[in-house]
C-alpha positions as CSV (number, residue, x, y, z in Angstrom):
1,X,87.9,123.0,132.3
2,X,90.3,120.1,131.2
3,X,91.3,120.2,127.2
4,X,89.1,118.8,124.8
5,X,89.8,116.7,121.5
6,X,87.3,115.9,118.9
7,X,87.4,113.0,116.7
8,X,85.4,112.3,113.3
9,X,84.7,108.6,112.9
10,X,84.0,108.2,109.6
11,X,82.9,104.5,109.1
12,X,80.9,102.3,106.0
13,X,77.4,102.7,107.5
14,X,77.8,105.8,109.4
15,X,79.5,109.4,110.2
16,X,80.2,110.1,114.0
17,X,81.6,113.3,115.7
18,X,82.6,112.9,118.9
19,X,84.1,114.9,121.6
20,X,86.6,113.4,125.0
21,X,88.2,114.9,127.7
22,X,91.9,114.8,126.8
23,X,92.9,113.7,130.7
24,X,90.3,111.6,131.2
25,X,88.6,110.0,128.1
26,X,85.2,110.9,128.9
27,X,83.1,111.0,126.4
28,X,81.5,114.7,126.7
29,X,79.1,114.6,123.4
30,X,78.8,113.5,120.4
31,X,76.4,113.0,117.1
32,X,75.9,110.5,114.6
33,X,74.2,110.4,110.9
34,X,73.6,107.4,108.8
35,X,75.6,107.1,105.4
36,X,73.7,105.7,102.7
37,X,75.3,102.9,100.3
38,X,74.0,102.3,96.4
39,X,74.5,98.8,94.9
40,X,74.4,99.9,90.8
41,X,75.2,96.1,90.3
42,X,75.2,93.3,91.4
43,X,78.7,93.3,93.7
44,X,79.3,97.1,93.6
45,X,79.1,99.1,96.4
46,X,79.5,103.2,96.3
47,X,78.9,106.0,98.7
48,X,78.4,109.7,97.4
49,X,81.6,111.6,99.1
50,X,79.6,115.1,98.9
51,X,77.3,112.8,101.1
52,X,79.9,112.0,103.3
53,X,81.3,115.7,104.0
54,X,77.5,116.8,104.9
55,X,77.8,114.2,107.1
56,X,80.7,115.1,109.0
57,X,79.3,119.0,109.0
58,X,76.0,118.2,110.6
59,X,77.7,116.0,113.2
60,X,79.9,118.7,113.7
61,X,77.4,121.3,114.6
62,X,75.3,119.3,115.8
63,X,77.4,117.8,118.7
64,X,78.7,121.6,118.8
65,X,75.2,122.6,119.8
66,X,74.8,119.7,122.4
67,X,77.9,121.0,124.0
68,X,76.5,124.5,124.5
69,X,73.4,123.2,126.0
70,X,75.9,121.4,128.4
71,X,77.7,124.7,129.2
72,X,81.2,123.6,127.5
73,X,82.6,126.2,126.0
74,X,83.5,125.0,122.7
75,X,87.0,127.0,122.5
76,X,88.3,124.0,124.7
77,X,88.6,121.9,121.8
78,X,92.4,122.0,120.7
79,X,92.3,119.1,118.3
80,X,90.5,117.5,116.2
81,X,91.4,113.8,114.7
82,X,90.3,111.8,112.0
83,X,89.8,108.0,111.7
84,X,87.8,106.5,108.7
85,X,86.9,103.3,106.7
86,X,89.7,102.0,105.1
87,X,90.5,101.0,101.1
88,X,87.4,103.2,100.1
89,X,88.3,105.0,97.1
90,X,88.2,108.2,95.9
91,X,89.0,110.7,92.7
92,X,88.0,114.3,92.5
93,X,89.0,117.6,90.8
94,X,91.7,120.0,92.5
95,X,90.5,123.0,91.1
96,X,86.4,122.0,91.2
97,X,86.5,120.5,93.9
98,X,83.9,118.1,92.6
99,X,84.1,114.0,93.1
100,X,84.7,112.7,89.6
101,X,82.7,109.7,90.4
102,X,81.5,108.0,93.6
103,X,83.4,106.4,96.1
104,X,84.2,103.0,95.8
105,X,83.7,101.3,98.8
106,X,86.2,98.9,100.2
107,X,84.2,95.8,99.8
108,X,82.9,96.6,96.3
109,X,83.8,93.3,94.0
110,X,84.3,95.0,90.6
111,X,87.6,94.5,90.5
112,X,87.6,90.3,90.0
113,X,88.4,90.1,86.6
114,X,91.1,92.8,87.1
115,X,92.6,90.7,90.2
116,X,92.4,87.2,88.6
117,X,94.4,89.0,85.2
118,X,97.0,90.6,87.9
119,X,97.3,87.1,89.4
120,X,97.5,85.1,86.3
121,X,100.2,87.6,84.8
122,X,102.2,87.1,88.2
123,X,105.2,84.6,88.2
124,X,104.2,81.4,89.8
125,X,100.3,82.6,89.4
126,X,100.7,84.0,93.1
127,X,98.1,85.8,95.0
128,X,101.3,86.9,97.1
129,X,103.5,88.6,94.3
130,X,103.9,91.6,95.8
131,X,103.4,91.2,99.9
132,X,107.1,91.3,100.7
133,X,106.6,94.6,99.5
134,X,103.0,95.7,100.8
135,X,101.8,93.0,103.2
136,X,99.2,92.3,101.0
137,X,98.0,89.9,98.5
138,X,96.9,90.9,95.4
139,X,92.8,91.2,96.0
140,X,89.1,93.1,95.4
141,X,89.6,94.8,99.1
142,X,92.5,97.1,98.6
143,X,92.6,100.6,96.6
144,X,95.0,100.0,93.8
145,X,92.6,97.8,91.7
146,X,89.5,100.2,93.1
147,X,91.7,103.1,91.3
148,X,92.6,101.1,88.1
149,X,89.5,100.2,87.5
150,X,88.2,104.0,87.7
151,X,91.6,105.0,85.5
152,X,90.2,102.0,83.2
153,X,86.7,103.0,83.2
154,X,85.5,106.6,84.0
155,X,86.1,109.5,80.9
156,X,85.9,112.5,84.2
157,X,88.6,110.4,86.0
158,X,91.1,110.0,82.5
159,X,90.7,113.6,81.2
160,X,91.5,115.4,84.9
161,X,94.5,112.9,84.7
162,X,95.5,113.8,81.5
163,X,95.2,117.9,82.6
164,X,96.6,117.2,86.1
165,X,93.6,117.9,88.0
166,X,93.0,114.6,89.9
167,X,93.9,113.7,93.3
168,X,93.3,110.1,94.1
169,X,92.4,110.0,97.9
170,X,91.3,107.1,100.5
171,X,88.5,108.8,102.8
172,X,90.5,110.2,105.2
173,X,92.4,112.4,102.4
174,X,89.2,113.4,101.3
175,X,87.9,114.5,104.2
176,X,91.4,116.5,105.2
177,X,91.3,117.7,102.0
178,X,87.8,119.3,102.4
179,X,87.9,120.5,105.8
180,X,91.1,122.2,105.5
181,X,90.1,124.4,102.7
182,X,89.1,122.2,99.5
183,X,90.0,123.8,96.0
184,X,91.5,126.7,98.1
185,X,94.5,125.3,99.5
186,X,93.5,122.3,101.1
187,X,95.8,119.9,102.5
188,X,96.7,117.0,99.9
189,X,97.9,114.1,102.5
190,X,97.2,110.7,104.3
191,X,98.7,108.6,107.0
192,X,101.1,105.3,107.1
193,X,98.3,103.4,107.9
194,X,95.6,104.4,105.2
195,X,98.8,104.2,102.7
196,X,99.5,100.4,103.6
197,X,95.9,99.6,102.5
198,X,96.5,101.0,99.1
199,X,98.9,98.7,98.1
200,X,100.7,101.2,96.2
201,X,102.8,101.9,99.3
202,X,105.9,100.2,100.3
203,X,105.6,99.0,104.1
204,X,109.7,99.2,104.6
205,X,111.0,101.8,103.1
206,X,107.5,104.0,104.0
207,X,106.7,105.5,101.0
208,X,104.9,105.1,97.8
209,X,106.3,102.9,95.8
210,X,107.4,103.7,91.6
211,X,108.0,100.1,91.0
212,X,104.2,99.3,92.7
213,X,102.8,101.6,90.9
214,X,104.1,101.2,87.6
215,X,102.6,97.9,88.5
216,X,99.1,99.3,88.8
217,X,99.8,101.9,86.1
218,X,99.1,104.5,88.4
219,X,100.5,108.1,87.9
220,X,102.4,108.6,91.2
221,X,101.2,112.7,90.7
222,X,98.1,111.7,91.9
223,X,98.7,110.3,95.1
224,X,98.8,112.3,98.5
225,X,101.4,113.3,100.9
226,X,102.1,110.4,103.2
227,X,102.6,111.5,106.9
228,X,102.5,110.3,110.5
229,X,99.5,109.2,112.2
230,X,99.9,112.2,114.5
231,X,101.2,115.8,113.5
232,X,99.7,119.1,112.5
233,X,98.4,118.5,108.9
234,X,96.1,122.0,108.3
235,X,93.5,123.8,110.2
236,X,90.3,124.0,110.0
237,X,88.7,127.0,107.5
238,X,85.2,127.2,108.1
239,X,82.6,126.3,110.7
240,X,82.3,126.4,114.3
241,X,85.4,124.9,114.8
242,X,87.5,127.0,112.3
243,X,91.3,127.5,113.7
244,X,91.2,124.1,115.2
245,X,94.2,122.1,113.8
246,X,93.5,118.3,112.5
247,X,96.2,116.9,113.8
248,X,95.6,112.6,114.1
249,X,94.5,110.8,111.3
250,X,94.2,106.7,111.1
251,X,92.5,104.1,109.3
252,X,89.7,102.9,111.5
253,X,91.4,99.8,112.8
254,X,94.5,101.2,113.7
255,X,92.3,103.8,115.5
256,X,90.8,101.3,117.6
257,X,94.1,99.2,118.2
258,X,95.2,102.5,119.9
259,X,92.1,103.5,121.5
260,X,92.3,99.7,123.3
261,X,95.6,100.9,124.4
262,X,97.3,98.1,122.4
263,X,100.3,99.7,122.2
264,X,102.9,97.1,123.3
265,X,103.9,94.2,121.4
266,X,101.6,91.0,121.6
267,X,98.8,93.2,122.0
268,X,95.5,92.5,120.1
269,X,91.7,93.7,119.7
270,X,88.8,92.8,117.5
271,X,86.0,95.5,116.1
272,X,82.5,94.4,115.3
273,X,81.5,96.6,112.8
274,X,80.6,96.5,108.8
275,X,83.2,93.7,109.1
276,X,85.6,92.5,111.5
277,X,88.8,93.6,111.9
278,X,91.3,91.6,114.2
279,X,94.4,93.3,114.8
280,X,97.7,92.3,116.6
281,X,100.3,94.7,117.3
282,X,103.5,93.3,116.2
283,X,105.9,96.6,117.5
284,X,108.3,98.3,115.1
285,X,109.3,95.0,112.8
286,X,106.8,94.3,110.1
287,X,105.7,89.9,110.5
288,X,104.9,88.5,107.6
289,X,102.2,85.9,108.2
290,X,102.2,81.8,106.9
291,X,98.4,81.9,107.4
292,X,96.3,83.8,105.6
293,X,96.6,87.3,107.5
294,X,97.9,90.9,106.4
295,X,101.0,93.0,107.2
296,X,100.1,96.2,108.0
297,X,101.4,100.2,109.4
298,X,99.5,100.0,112.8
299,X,100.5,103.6,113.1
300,X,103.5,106.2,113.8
301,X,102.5,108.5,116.6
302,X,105.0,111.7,115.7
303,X,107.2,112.7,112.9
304,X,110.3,111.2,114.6
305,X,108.3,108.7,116.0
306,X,109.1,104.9,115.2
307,X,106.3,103.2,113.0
308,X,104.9,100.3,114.4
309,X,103.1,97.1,112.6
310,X,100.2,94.5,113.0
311,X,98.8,91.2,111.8
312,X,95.4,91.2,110.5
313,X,92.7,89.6,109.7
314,X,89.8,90.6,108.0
315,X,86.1,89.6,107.7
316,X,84.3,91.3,105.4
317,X,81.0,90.7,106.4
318,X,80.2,90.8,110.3
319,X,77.4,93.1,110.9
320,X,76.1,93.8,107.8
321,X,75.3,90.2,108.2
322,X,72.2,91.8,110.3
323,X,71.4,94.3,107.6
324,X,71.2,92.1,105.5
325,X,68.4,89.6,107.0
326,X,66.5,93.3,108.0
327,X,66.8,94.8,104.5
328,X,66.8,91.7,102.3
329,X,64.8,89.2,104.2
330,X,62.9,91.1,106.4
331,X,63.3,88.9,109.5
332,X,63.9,91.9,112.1
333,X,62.5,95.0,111.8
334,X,65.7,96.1,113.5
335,X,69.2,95.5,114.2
336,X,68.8,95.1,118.1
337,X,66.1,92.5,117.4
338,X,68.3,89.7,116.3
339,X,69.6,88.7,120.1
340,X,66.3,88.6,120.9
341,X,65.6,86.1,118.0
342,X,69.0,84.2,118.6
343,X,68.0,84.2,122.4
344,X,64.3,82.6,121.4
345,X,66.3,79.9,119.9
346,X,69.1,79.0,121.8
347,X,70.8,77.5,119.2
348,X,71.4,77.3,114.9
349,X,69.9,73.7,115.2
350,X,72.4,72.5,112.9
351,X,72.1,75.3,110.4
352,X,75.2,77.0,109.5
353,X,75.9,80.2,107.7
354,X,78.8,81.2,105.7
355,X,78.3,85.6,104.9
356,X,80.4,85.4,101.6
357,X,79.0,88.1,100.3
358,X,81.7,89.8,98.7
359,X,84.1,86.6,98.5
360,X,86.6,85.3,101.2
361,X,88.6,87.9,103.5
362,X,91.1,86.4,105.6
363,X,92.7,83.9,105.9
364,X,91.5,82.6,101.9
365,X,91.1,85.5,100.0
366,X,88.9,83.8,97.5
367,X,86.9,86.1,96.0
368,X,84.6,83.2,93.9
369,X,83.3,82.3,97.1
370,X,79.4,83.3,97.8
371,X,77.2,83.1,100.5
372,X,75.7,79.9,101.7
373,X,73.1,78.3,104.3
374,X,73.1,75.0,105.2
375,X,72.0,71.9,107.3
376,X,68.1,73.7,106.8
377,X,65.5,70.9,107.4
378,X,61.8,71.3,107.8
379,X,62.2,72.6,111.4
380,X,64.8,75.3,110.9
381,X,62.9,79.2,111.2
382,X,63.6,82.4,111.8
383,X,65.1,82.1,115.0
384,X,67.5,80.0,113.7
385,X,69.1,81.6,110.8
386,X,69.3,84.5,113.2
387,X,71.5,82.4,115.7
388,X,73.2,81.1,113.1
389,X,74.5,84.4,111.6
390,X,75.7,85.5,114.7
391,X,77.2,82.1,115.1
392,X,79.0,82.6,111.4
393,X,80.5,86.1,113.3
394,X,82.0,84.1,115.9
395,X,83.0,81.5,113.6
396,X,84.9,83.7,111.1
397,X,86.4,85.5,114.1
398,X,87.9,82.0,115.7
399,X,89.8,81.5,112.4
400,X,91.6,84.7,112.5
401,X,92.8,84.3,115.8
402,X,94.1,80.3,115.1
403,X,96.0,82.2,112.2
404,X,97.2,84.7,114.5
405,X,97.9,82.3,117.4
406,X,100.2,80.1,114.8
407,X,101.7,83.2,113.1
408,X,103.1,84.7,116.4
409,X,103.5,81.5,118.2
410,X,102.2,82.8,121.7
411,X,98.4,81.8,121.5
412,X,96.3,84.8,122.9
413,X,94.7,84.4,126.6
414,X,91.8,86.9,126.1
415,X,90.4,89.2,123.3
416,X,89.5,92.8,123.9
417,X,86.9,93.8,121.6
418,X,85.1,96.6,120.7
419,X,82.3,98.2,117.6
420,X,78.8,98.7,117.6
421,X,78.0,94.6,117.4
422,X,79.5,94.2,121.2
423,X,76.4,95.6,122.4
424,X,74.9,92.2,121.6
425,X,75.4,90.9,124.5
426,X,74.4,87.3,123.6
427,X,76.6,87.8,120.9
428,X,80.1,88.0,123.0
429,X,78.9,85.5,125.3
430,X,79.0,83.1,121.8
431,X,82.2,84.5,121.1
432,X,83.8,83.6,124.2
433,X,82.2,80.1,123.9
434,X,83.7,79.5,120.6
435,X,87.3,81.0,121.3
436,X,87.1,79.2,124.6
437,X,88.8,82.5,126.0
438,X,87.1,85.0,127.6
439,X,86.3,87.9,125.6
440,X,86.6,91.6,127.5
441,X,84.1,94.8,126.2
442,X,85.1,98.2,127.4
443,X,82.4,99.9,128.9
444,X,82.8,102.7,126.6
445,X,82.9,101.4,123.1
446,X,83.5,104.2,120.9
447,X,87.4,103.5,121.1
448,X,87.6,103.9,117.3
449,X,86.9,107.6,117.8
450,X,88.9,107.6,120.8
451,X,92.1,106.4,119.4
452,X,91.4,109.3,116.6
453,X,91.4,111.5,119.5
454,X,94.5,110.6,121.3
455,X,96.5,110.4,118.1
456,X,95.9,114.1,118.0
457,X,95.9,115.3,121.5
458,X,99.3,113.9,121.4
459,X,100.5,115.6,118.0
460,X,103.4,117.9,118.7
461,X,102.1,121.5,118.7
462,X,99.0,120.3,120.6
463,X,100.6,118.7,123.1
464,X,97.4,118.1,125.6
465,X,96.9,114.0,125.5
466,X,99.7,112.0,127.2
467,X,100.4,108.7,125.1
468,X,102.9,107.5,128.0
469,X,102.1,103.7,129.7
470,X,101.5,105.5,133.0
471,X,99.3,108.2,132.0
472,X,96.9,106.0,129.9
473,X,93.2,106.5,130.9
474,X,92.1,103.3,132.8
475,X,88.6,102.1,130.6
476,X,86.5,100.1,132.6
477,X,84.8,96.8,131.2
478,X,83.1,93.9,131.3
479,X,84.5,89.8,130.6
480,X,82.5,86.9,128.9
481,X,83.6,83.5,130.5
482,X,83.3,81.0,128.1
483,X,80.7,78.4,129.3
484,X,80.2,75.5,127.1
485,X,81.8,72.4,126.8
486,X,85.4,72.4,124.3
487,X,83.9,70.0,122.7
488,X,80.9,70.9,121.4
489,X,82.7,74.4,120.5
490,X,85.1,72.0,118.5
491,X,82.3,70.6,116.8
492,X,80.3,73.3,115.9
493,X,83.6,75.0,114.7
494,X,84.3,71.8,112.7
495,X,80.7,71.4,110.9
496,X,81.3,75.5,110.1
497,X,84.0,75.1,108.0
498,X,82.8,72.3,106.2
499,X,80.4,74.9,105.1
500,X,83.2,77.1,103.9
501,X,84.5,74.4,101.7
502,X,80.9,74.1,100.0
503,X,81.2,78.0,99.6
504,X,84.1,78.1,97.9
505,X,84.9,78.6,93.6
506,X,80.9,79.3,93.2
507,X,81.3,82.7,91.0
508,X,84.0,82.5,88.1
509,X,84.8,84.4,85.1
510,X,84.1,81.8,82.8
511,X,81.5,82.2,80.0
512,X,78.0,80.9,80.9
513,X,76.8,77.9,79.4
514,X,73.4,79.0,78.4
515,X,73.1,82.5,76.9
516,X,69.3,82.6,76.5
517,X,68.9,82.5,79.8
518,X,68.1,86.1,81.1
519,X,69.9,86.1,84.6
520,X,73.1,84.8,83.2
């Protein structure tokens, strides 16, 4: 039996275990468990992080158990890796072991007042004050302001600080931290590419930063171990898999980059998941983007490995887009009824929508933006708006890759995608219409988890996943042709981001001009 490695994909609206051949890439098994969000208030969004770990257990076993009905002897596992939603974030109690509040999820808006104080206190009012450092600008998104605010806010959080009991983690330290022990000597740690989300984490000299976070006020004691995207890190203590070492760990998108097998220069891919996540792999010298997009660690496969960078370009809101018009609107009963909708109509019929749920992403990072419809008249329905929302996917997307096409200078030929959304078959065939490239699925989507996998397989000490060009697993997949006119993509493109404009500066800070009423 060929070597197996397991990965733990540990997204926003789900947990997935999921075990490949390590010569191959086949998927052998796997199991997946919704995660539930809360919404306390309006703009926050939490996840419970006990929540999470039950997760990953029961997909653990559970795929375990699928694997013995199969005959695969479970001992062939040799790795295990772990890749996991990004900026989410988290403070517990070393010697508990107990969250000290929920996690903050990575689109959560709490944080505006914060960001729009750090802004206005910045020289020149910049957005941008600290991205030759971090990549980043200064928004909601990314962990440092998630962190002051629960330094700011939550008594649990301030008194283990003050007695030197907190850890501050983003999900994938959590989860390490957990599996390889907990409150009895689990492994304290993350990887480059989780620590360039944090903003706390210098992207040159590859380390946490004292001058960033006296910045953000944030005692550097807290923070975890910052290590390659693929070495031994711990083993795991308990559960069928106990003795297995985790030895990959990357933030979702990097996962994916390297489960596309992006990993030459000029190489890009796009997930459809929660959000959307464009990513172009720049090789080992950060680029600082003129439009709009982030600097980010890609990944460092190996301790003496070089890191390596990418451009990116977030959405924030992509699929949830569906959940939303199931769970708020109740036009489909479920997520795989919206193509069917879109397909009914054929078209938006002039309605456009612009998902600013949680602000802007890339490339304006204007958090006072909200959602918006427009262009309804008398004959818009259902159908419609659901067209229309997966036209606003495609539309968001197109901007990114402009950005990216003028950042880099050598405009892209054709986008490799991949996340639970490319099973919307009408939806890629609007993508490729609106990029007016053609747009290429792999048959096998689950290359976040993959990635996570090969990271690991590859970590020295493991040793049983080649990352060399030659031995890279050939993935079959499918290409969407774009079909329409240039034109009319032009149009629609154009009439969508007159929509954004109308989006824009809607939620601000300032006092509200009549205080009897009850929803100001």
């Amino acid at each position: 039996m060929d070597p197996l490695v397991a990965a733990i994909d540990q997204g926003t609206s789900s947990t997935r275990f999921l075990v490949f051949n390590a010569k191959t890439a086949e998927l052998m098994s796997q199991h997946q468990v919704e995660i539930k969000q809360s919404f306390p208030k309006e703009g926050w969004v939490e996840e419970d992080p006990k929540e999470i770990m039950q997760s990953i257990y029961e997909c653990m076993e559970r795929t375990c158990e699928k694997l013995r009905l199969l005959n695969i002897d479970i001992s062939n596992i040799k790795a295990l890796g772990v890749t996991n939603q990004r900026e989410t974030t988290l403070v517990w109690d070393k010697e508990t072991g107990e969250p000290l509040y929920n996690a903050i999820v990575w689109l959560d808006l709490r944080t505006q007042s914060t960001v729009e104080s750090l802004i206005n206190k910045s020289p020149g009012k910049s957005k941008n004050h600290l991205k030759h450092k971090t990549g980043l600008p200064i928004s909601t998104y990314f962990s440092a302001v998630k962190l002051r605010w629960l330094l700011d806010n939550v008594e649990e959080v301030q008194q283990a600080v003050l007695s030197q009991r907190a850890l501050f983690g983003t999900v994938d330290s959590w989860i390490i931290w957990c599996l390889t022990g907990g409150n009895n000597g689990g492994v304290h740690c993350t990887d480059v590419s989780n620590a360039s989300r944090t903003m706390l984490f210098n992207i040159h000299s590859m380390d946490w930063d004292p001058e960033l976070c006296r910045y953000f006020d944030v005692p550097m004691e807290v923070l975890p171990t910052v290590r390659s995207s693929s070495e031994i890190y711990g083993w795991m203590r308990s559960g069928s898999l106990a003795g297995v070492p985790i030895s990959g760990c990357l933030g979702d998108q990097s996962a994916a980059l390297v489960g596309q097998m992006c990993l030459r220069e000029g190489q890009s891919k796009n997930t459809y998941g929660t959000g959307c996540f464009m990513l172009r792999n720049t090789g080992t010298k950060p680029m600082m983007s003129d439009h709009g997009l982030l600097t980010t660690v890609a990944y460092k496969l190996g301790k003496d490995e070089p890191a390596c960078y990418a451009l990116e370009g977030s959405v924030a809101i992509a699929g949830a887009v569906v959940c939303w018009l199931k769970d708020n609107l109740g036009i489909v009963q479920s997520s795989s009824e919206i193509e069917k909708l879109a397909a009914a109509a054929g078209t938006s019929h002039g309605c456009y929508f612009v998902p600013a749920f949680s602000g802007l992403y890339a490339p304006y990072w204007e958090p006072s933006a909200r959602g918006i419809i427009c262009g309804l008249t008398q004959f818009t329905n259902r159908n419609h708006l659901a067209f229309a929302a997966l036209e606003a996917v495609c539309f968001q997307t197109r901007e990114i890759l402009d950005a990216m096409n003028q950042d880099s200078g050598v405009p892209l030929t054709e986008l490799q995608v991949d996340g639970g959304m490319t099973s919307n078959r009408l939806l890629m065939q609007l993508q490729a219409d609106i990029l007016c490239i053609p747009v290429v699925r792999p048959t096998m989507s689950e290359t976040t988890a993959l990635g996570a996998a090969m990271a690991a397989g590859a970590a020295e000490g493991v040793g049983v996943w080649s990352l060399s060009p030659s031995h890279l697993p050939h993935v079959t997949s499918e290409k969407y042709e774009p079909q329409i006119n240039p034109d009319e993509s032009e149009f629609r493109y154009a009439r969508w981001k007159k929509a954004v404009q109308r989006s824009m500066n809607w939620e601000t800070n300032e006092p509200c001009c009549n205080t009897n009423d009850p929803q100001l």
